[in-house]
C-alpha positions in Angstrom: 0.0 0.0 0.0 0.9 3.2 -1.0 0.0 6.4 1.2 -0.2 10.0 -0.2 -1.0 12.7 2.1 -3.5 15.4 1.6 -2.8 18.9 3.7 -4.2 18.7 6.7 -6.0 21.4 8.4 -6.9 21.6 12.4 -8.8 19.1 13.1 -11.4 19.6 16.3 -12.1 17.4 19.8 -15.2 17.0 20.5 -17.2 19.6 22.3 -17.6 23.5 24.0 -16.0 25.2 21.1 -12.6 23.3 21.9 -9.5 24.4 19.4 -8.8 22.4 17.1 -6.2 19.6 17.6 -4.6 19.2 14.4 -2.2 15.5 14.5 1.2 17.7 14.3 4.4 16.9 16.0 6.0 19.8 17.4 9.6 20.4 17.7 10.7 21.0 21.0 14.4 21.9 21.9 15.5 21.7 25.7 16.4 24.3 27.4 17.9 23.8 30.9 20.8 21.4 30.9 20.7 19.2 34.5 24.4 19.0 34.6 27.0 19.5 37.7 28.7 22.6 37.7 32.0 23.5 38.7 32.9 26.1 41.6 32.8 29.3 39.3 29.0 28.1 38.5 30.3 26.7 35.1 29.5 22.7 33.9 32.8 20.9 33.4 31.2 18.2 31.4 30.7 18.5 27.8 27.2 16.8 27.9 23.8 18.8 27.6 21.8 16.5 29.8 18.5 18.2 28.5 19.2 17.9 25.3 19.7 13.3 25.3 16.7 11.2 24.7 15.9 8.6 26.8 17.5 4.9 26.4 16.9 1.3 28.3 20.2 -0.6 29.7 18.9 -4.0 29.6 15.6 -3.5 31.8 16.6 -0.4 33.3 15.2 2.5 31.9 17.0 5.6 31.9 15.6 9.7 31.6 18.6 11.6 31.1 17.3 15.0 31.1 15.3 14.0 34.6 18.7 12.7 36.1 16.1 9.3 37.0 16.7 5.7 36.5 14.3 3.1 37.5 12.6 0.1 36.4 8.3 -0.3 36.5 7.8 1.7 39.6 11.2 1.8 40.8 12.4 5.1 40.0 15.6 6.9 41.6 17.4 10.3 41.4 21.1 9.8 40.5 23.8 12.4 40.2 24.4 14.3 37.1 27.7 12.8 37.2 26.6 9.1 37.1 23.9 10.3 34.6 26.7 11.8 32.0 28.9 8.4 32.5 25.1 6.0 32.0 25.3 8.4 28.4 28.8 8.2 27.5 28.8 4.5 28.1 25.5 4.2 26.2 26.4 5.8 23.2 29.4 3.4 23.2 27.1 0.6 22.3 29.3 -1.9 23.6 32.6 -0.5 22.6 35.6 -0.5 25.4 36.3 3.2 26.5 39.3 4.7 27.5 40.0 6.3 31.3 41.0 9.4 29.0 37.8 9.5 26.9 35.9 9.1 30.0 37.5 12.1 31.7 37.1 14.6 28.2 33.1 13.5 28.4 32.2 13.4 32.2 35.0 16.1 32.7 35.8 18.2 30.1 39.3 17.4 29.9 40.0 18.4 33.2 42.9 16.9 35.5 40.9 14.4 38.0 42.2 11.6 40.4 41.9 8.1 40.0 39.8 8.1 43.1 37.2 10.4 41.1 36.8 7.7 38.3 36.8 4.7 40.4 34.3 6.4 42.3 32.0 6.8 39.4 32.5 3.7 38.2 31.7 2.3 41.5 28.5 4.1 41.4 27.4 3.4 37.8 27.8 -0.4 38.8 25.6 -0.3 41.6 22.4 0.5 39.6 23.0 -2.5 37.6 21.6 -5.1 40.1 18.0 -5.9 39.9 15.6 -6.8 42.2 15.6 -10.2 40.6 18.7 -11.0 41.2 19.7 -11.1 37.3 21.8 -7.3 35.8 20.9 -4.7 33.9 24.1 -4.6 32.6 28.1 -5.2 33.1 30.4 -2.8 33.6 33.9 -4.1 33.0 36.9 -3.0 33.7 40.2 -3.5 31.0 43.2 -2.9 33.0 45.6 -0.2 31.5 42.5 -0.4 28.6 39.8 1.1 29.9 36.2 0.2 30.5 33.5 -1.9 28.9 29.6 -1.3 29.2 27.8 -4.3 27.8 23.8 -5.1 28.5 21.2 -7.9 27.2 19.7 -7.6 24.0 16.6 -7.9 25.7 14.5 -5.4 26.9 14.8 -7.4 30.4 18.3 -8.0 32.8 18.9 -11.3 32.2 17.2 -13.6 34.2 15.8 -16.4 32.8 12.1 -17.6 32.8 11.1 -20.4 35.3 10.3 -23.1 32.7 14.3 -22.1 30.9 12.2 -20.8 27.9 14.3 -17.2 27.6 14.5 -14.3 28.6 11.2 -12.8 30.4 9.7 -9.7 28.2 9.5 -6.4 29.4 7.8 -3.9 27.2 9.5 -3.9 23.8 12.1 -1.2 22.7 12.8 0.0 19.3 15.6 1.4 17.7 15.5 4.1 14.1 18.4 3.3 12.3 19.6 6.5 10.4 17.6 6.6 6.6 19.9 6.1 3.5 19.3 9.0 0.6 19.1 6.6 -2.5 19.1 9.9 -4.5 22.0 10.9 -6.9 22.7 13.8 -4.9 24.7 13.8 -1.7 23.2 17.3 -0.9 20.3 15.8 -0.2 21.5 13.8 3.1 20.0 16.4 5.2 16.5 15.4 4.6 17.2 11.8 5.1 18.6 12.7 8.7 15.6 14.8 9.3 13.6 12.4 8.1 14.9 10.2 11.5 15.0 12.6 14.1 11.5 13.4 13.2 10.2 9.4 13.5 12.4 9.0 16.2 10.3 11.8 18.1 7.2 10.7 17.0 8.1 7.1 18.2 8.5 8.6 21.3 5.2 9.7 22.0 4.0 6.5 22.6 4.6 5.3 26.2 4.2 1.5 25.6 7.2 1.1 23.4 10.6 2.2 24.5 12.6 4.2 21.6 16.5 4.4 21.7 17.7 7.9 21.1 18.9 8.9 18.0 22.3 9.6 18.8 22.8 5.8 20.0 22.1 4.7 16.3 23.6 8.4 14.4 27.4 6.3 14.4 26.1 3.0 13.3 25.6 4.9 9.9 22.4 3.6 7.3 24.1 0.5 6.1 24.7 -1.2 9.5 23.5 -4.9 9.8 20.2 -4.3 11.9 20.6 -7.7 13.8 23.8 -6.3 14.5 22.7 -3.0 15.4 19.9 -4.6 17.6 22.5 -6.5 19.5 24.6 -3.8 19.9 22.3 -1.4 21.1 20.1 -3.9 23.2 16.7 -3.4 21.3 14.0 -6.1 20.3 13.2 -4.4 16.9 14.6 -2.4 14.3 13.1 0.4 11.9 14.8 0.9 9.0 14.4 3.4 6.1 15.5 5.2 2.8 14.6 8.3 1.3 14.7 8.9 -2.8 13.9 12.2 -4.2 12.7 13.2 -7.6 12.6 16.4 -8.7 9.9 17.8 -6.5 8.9 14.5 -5.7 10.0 12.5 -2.8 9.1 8.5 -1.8 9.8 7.2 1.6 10.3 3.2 2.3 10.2 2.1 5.9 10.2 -1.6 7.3 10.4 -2.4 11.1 12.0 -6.1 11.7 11.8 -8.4 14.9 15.5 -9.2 15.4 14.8 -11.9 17.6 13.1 -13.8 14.8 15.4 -11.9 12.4 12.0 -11.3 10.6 10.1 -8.1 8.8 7.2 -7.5 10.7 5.6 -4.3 8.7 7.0 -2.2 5.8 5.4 0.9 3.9 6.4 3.3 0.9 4.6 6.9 1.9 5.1 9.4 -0.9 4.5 12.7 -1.1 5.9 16.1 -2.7 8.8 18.2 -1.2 7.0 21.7 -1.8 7.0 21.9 2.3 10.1 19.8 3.5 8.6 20.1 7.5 5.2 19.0 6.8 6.1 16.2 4.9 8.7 15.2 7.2 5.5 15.7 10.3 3.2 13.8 7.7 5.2 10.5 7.9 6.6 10.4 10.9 3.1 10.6 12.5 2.2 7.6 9.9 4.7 5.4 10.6 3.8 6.1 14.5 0.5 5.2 14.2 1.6 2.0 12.6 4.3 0.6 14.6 2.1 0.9 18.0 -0.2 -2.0 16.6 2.4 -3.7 14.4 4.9 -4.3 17.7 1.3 -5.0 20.0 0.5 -8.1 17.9 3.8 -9.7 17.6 4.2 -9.1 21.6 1.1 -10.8 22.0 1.9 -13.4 20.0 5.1 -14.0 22.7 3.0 -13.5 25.8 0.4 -16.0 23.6 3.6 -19.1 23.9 4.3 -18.3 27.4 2.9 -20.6 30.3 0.0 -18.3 32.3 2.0 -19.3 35.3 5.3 -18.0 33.9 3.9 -14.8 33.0 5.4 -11.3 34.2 3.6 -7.7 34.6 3.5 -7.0 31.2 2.9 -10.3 29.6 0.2 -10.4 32.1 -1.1 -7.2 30.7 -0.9 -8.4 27.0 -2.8 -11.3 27.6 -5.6 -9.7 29.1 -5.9 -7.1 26.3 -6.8 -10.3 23.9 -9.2 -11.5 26.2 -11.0 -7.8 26.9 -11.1 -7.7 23.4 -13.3 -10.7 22.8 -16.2 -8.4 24.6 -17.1 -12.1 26.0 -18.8 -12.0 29.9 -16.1 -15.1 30.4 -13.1 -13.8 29.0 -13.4 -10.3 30.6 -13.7 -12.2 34.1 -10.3 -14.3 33.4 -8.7 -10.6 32.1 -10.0 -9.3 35.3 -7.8 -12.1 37.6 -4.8 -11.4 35.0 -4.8 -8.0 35.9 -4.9 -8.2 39.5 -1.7 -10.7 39.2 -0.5 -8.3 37.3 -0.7 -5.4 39.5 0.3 -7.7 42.4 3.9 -7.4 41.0 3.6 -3.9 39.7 1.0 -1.7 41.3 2.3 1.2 39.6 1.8 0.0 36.0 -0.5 2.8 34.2 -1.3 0.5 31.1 -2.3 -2.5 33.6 -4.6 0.0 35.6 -6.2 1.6 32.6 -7.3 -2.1 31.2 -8.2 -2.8 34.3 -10.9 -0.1 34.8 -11.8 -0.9 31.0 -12.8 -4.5 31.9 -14.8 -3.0 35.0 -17.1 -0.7 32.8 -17.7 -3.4 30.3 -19.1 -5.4 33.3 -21.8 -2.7 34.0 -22.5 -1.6 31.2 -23.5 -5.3 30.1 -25.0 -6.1 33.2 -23.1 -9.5 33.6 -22.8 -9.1 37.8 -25.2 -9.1 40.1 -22.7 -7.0 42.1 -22.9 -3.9 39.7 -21.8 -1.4 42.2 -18.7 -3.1 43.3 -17.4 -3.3 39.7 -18.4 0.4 39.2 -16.1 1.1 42.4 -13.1 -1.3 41.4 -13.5 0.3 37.8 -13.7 3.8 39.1 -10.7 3.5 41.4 -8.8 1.7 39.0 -9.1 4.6 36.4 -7.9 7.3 39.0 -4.7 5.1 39.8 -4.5 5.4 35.9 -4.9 8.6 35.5 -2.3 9.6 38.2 0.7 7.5 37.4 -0.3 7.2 33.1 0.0 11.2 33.1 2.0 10.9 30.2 0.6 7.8 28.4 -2.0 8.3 25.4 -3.2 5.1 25.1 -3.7 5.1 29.0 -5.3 8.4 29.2 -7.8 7.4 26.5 -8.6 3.8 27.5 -9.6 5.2 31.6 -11.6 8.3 29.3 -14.0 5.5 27.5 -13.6 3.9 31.3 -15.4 7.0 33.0 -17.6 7.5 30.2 -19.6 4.2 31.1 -19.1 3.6 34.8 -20.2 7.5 35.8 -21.1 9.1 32.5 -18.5 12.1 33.5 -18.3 12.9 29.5 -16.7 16.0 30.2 -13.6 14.5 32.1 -13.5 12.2 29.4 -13.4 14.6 27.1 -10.7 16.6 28.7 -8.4 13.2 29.0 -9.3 12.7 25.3 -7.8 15.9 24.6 -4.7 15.4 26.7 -4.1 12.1 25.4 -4.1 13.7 21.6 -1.9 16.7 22.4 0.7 14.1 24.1 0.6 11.9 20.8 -1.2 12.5 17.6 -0.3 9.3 16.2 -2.6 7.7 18.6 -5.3 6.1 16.5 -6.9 4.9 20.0 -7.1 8.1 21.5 -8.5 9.7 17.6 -11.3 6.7 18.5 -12.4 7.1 22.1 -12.8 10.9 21.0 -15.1 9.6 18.0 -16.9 7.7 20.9 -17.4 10.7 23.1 -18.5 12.8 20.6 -21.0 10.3 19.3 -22.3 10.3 23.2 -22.3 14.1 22.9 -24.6 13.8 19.8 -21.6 15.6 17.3 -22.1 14.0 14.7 -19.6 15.7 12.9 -16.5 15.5 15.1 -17.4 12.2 15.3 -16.8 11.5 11.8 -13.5 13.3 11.6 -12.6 11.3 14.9 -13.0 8.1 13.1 -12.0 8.8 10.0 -8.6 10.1 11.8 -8.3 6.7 13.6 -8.7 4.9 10.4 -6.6 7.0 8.7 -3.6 6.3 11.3 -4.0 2.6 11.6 -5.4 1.1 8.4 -4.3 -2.6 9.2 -5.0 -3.5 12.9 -8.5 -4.3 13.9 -9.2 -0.6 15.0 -9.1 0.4 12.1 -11.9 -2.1 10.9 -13.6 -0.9 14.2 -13.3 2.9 13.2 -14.9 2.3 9.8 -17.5 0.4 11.8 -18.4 3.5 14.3 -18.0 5.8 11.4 -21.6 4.2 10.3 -22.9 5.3 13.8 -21.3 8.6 13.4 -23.4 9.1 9.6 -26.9 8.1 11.6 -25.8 10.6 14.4 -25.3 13.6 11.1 -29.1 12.1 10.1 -28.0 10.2 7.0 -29.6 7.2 7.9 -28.5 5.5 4.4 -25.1 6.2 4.2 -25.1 4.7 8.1 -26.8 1.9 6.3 -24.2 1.5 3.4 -21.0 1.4 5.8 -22.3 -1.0 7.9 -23.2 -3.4 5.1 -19.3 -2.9 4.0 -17.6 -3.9 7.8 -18.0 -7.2 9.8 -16.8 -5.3 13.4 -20.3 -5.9 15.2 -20.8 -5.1 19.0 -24.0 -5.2 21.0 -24.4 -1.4 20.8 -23.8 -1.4 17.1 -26.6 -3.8 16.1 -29.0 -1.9 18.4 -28.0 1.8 16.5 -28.3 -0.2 13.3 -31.5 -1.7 14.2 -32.4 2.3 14.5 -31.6 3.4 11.3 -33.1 0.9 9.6 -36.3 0.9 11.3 -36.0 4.6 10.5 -35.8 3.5 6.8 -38.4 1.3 6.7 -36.0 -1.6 6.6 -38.5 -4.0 9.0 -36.9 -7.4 8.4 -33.1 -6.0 8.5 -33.9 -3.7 11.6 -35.5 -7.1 13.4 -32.6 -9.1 12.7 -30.2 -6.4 14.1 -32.3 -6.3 17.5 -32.1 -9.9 17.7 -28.7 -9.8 17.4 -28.3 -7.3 20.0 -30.7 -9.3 22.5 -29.4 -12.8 22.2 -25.3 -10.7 23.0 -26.6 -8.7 26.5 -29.3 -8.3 28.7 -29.3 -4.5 28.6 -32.8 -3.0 27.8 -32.5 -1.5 24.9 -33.4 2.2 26.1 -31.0 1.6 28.7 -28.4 1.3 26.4 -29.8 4.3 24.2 -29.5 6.4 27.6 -26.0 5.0 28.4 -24.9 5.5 25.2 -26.1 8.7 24.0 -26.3 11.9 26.3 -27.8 14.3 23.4 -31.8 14.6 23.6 -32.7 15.4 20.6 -30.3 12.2 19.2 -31.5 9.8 22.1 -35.3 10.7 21.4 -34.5 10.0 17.0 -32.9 6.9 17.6 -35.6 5.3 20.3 -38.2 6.3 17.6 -36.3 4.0 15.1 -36.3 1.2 17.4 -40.2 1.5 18.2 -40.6 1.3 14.0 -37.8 -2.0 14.2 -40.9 -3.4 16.6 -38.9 -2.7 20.1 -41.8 -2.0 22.8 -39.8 -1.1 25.2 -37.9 1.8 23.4 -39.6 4.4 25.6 -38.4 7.3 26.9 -35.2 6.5 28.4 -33.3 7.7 30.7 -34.2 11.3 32.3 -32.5 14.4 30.2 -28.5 15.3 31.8 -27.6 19.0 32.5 -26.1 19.2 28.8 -29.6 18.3 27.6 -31.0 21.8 29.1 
C-alpha cells in the first residue's frame, strides 16, 4: 500500500467550542541542561543533559534529562555525574572506552584523580543489580584499557524464565536506524537525517514502546546490519528506512523487523511532494507512528500467547488480558479481570495494567453481567484514578480510563478533557482519535465524530481498530441524520458489537427496513441483557439524538424503546 498525504488542516475534539487539535508533532528543543557545575558556577562536562533522549540498559530504563533511573515503579534520582557516565557509556554501544575519553566526556578534559573515576565507576555499577537477582548490565573493567559497558539484547536484565524458555519480556524497545538518501545527490543527506530525528520523536510519543535515542544509532551509519545494530544497542526491533527524491517528488520506504526472529514484521512506501520539507517530514513520521504501535502489540502478544499463564510477568500479564477484553465475551473479561490483578500484584504502579483494568470494570456494568454492579463500578472507578495519576503521560492510557469513565459515571466532560490530553501528548494515537469519536457520538456531534474516526482509520489502516473505526463511522453518519449512508458502511464492515446492532436496528427501522432492523435487534438481544433504552440512555447523552434513535427502534418493533433515561444537565 501506498499512502499519499493530503494537507491537513486543524482538526477539532469534541465539544464546547474546543480548538482544534490538528495531529502535528511539534519540535521542542531543551532548554535547561541538568548538569554538575563546577565552583565558578560553570558545567565541566561537555554533555547537555536536557538535550539526550531517553535509552533502556537492559531493563533499566533511563531519563537523562530528569537525572532518574528506574525500572516499573522503581524510579531513583542519580547524580548528574553518574547520569553523564550512563550516556557516554550508552552511546558506546558496547565498545571498550578509554580512562581518558571518560574524563574529556564526564569532565571536560579536566585533570581528575583516579579516586574520582573509580568512584564513578563504583557508582554506575551499583544501579546495575535488579531486584531479581539477574543485571541490567556489566560494567567491565580493561586494566591499562579502559572500560567496557555491555547489557542484554533484551528489553529485560537477564534472568531467565522459570520453565528455561528465555528471557522474560519487558515492554518492547525500538531502535531508528539512520535513513539512507538513495538519491544521486549527496546534498540531499539532510533530509534523510531529518527524516529520523522526526520518527524518532514521534516514536517517542508512545509510552508503551521504549525508543532508543537517536544519537545511540547516528554512528552506526544507514548501512549497518540491523541484527547487528539490535544486538549492539540492546533493542528487540529495528526500523529501517531510505529516502529517494525526484525532482519535487519524494518517496519514503520504511520496514520495522523483529530481530529476535530476524523477521520483517511491517513495511510501507509513503510518498509525497517536497514543496514543504517540514510538513512532509511531520506527515510520515506521524504515519509510521501510528503503525508501529499496533504492528509491535500483535507480535508481543503473539510471545505473551507461547508463554505458560504461570510463567507470566507484569507485562505479559497485561498483553494477555488485552486479547481476552477484546473478545467483549462475559467469560473472557472475568479471566482478564484475575490477569490484571496478578499483574498489579507485581507492579501496582503499571499505568497501562490500571487503565485495562478499569476498561474490563465498565464493560461489566454496562453489560449487566454481575449481580454485584456497584462493586465493579467502584473497582472500575478507582482503578481509572490510579491510571490517570501514574499514566499522566501515556496516550493510550489516558484514552482507555476516558472511554472507562464514560460508562461507569457518565462524567463525559472529564472524558473529554483526557481525550484531549491524550491527543496533544501523541497524535499518532489512533486509539485516543477513536475514544474521541466515541465521546463525541455520546455528545450527539455528529460531525467530530466522523473526523474522529476517519482520523483513527486513517492512522491505523491494518490493525482491527481500524476495521472498528470504519464500523463506528456508520454510527457517526446516523448521528449527522443520513440514515442510508449509516446503512451502506455498515453493510461494508464485519466489526459488530452489541451497541452497534441496536444503532443499526435504529436506522433501519428509521428506513423502513423491518426485516433487517428485526434481525439487528435480535442480534443485539441474544449478545446482552441490557434493555434496549437503557443502552440508548447509556450510550447517547444528546436529547434530541437519544429521542430519534428510540423512535427508530419502536418502527424495528422494540416495545420497550420508551423514553429512556431522564434528560443530563447538557440536555437543558
Amino acid at each position: 500500500m501506498t499512502y499519499k498525504f493530503p494537507n491537513k488542516r486543524n482538526q477539532s475534539m469534541p465539544g464546547d467550542g474546543a480548538p482544534d487539535l490538528a495531529p502535528t508533532i511539534f519540535r521542542l528543543s531543551a532548554c535547561v541542561a541538568a548538569r554538575a557545575p563546577t565552583g565558578n558556577g560553570v558545567s565541566d562536562s561537555k554533555l547537555d543533559l536536557a538535550a539526550q533522549s531517553d535509552f533502556q540498559l537492559g531493563g533499566l530504563w533511563v531519563l537523562p534529562s530528569l537525572c532518574r533511573v528506574g525500572r516499573g515503579a522503581d524510579e531513583v534520582r542519580v547524580e548528574p555525574k553518574v547520569m553523564e557516565a550512563l550516556v557516554v557509556f550508552h552511546r558506546a554501544a558496547g565498545a571498550t572506552l578509554s580512562r581518558e575519553k571518560l574524563i574529556e566526556e564526564c569532565w571536560g578534559g579536566r585533570i581528575v584523580s583516579d579516586d574520582a573515576v573509580a568512584r564513578l565507576i563504583a557508582k554506575v555499577r551499583r544501579l546495575a543489580q535488579s531486584r531479581e537477582g539477574g543485571a541490567h548490565f556489566a560494567l567491565e573493567t580493561l586494566p591499562k584499557v579502559g572500560f567496557r559497558l555491555t547489557w542484554p539484547p533484551s528489553g529485560e536484565p537477564a534472568n531467565l524464565a522459570a520453565d528455561g524458555s528465555g528471557p522474560k519480556r519487558g515492554k518492547p524497545s525500538l531502535a531508528v536506524l539512520p535513513f539512507a538518501n538513495l538519491g544521486p545527490d549527496p546534498g540531499q543527506d539532510y533530509f534523510a537525517v531529518g527524516m529520523t530525528e522526526e520518527i524518532v520523536t514521534a516514536l517517542g510519543r508512545i509510552r508503551s514502546i521504549f525508543v532508543t535515542g537517536s544519537g545511540s544509532t547516528r554512528g552506526l551509519g544507514a548501512a549497518a546490519d540491523p541484527f547487528e545494530a539490535a544486538r549492539r544497542l540492546g533493542v528487540d526491533y529495528i526500523l529501517e528506512g531510505s529516502v529517494r527524491r525526484s525532482g519535487a517528488a519524494v518517496r519514503i520506504c520504511v520496514t520495522l523487523t523483529d530481530a529476535g526472529r530476524k523477521a520483517q514484521v511491517w513495511g510501507e512506501r509513503f510518498e509525497g511532494a517536497l514543496d514543504d520539507v517540514f510538513a512532509l517530514q511531520d506527515r510520515v513520521a506521524l504515519g509510521v507512528a501510528g503503525v508501529i504501535e499496533p504492528a509491535v502489540r500483535a507480535v508481543e502478544l503473539g510471545y505473551a500467547a507461547r508463554r505458560p499463564v504461570d510463567n507470566l510477568g507484569c507485562y505479559e500479564l497485561h498483553l494477555q488480558a488485552a486479547a481476552l477484553r477484546a473478545t467483549l465475551r462475559k467469560a473472557e473479561v472475568l479471566k482478564a479481570i484475575e490477569l490484571l490483578d496478578r499483574a498489579l500484584a507485581l507492579d501496582p504502579g503499571f499505568a497501562p495494567a490500571l487503565g485495562q483494568a478499569a476498561s474490563c470494570h465498565s464493560l461489566m456494568v454496562l453489560h449487566n453481567w454481575s449481580e454485584q454492579p456497584e462493586f465493579h463500578r467502584r473497582q472500575g472507578l478507582a482503578m481509572a484514578e490510579r491510571a490517570i495519576s501514574t499514566g499522566s503521560d501515556d496516550a493510550a492510557v489516558l484514552a482507555q480510563t476516558a472511554n472507562a469513565l464514560m460508562e461507569l459515571d457518565n462524567d463525559l466532560a472529564r472524558a473529554r478533557a483526557l481525550i484531549g490530553r491524550a491527543v496533544s501528548l501523541n497524535p499518532g494515537c489512533a486509539y485516543a482519535w477513536f475514544v474521541g469519536g466515541i465521546a463525541a457520538l455520546m455528545a450527539g456531534d455528529g460531525d467530530a465524530a466522523a473526523r474522529h474516526f476517519h482520523e483513527a482509520a486513517q492512522l491505523d489502516p491494518l490493525s482491527p481498530l481500524g476495521e472498528m473505526a470504519q464500523a463506528h463511522l456508520a454510527m457517526a453518519r446516523l448521528a449527522q441524520g443520513d440514515f442510508l449512508e449509516a446503512a451502506r458502511l455498515h453493510r461494508e464492515t464485519t466489526y459488530r458489537t452489541p451497541r452497534i446492532h441496536l444503532m443499526m436496528a435504529a436506522v433501519h427501522g428509521d428506513l423502513g427496513n423491518v426485516e433487517e432492523a428485526r434481525r439487528e435487534l435480535a442480534l443485539y438481544t441474544a449478545a446482552t441483557d441490557v434493555p434496549p433504552e437503557v443502552m440508548v440512555g447509556r450510550s447517547v447523552h444528546h436529547l434530541a439524538l437519544r429521542n430519534r434513535i428510540l423512535e427508530g427502534l419502536g418502527h424495528a418493533g422494540c416495545a420497550r424503546a420508551g423514553a429512556g433515561r431522564p434528560p443530563l444537565a447538557e440536555d437543558q
